[in-house]
Residue, then its C-alpha position, 0 to 999 in steps of 0.5 A: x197692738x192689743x194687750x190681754x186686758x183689751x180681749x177681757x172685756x168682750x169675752x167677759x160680755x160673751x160669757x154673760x151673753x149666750x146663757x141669757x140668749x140660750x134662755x130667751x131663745x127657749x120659746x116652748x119653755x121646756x129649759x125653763x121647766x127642766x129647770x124648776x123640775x131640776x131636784x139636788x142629787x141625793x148624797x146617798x147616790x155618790x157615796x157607794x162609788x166614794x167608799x168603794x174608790x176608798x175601799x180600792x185605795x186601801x186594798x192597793x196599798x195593802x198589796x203594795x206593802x204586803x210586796x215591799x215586807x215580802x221583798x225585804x225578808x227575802x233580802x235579809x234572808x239572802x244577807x243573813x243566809x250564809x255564817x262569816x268566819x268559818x263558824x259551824x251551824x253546830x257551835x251556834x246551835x249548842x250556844x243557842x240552845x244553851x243560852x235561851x233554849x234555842x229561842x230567839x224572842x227570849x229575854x233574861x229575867x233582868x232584861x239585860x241580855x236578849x235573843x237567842x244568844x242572850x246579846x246586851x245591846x253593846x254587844x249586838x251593836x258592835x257587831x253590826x246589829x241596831x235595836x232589839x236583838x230579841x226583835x231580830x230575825x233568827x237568821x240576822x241573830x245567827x249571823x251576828x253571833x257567828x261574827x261575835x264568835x269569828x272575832x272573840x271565840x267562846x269567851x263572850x259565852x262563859x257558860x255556853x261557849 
C-alpha cells in the first residue's frame, strides 16, 4: 500500500514538467514573444471597480442601518403608544407644559432635572427609564411620566401637579 508522500514526489515532477514541455513545444516562438510583450497591468485600471465595490459595501450598509433605526422607532412607538395607570393626555400636557414649556429636549439650569417633565436621573430610572431623559423620545417621556404619575400622584410635581 502506498502512503501520501509516495505520490508527492511524481506530482511534484509533473508540476515542474509540462510548463518547460509547453514552452519547448513552442517552435514558432509566439508564447516566447507573448511573454516578453507581456506589460503589468496599470493600478488605475483595477481601482475604479474597487472603489466602486467599496462604494456598494457602504450604500448597503447605510440601507441596512437606515431599515434597523427605522424598525426600532416603530417598536418604541408601538411600546410607548398607550399611557399606563389610567393617566389622561390632559394631566400630562398641563404637567409638561407647566414643567419645561412642553419641550422634551429641556435642561434646568443646574442640569439637574431633564426632559419635558424635568426628571432627575434617580427618578427616571425608577421608573424604568436608562440614560438621558432629556435624550429620550417625547413618547417614552410621556409614558414614564404617566407611570410616575399612576404610582405617586402629583407630588413629584410640587408646582405643576
Amino acid at each position: 500500500m502506498l502512503t501520501k508522500r509516495a505520490y508527492l514526489i511524481p506530482v511534484l515532477l509533473a508540476c515542474i514538467a509540462f510548463p518547460a514541455v509547453a514552452l519547448a513545444a513552442d517552435s514558432g516562438g509566439s508564447l516566447r514573444a507573448a511573454v516578453s510583450d507581456a506589460r503589468p497591468a496599470k493600478i488605475a485600471v483595477l481601482r475604479r471597480p474597487v472603489v466602486s465595490f467599496h462604494k456598494t459595501i457602504h450604500v448597503t450598509v447605510a440601507r441596512i442601518e437606515a431599515a434597523r433605526r427605522t424598525k426600532l422607532h416603530h417598536e418604541r412607538r408601538e411600546l410607548f403608544a398607550s399611557l399606563p395607570g389610567g393617566v389622561s393626555r390632559e394631566t400630562l400636557d398641563a404637567i409638561g407644559a407647566c414643567e419645561s414649556g412642553g419641550n422634551p429636549a429641556a435642561v434646568s439650569s443646574d442640569g439637574t432635572y431633564r426632559g419635558k417633565y424635568q426628571f432627575d436621573y434617580g427618578t427616571w430610572e425608577s421608573v424604568g427609564g436608562s440614560g438621558d431623559p432629556a435624550a429620550a423620545s417625547e413618547q417614552e417621556q410621556d409614558y414614564r411620566a404617566a407611570l410616575l404619575y399612576s404610582r405617586s400622584g402629583s407630588s413629584p410635581w410640587p408646582v405643576c401637579g
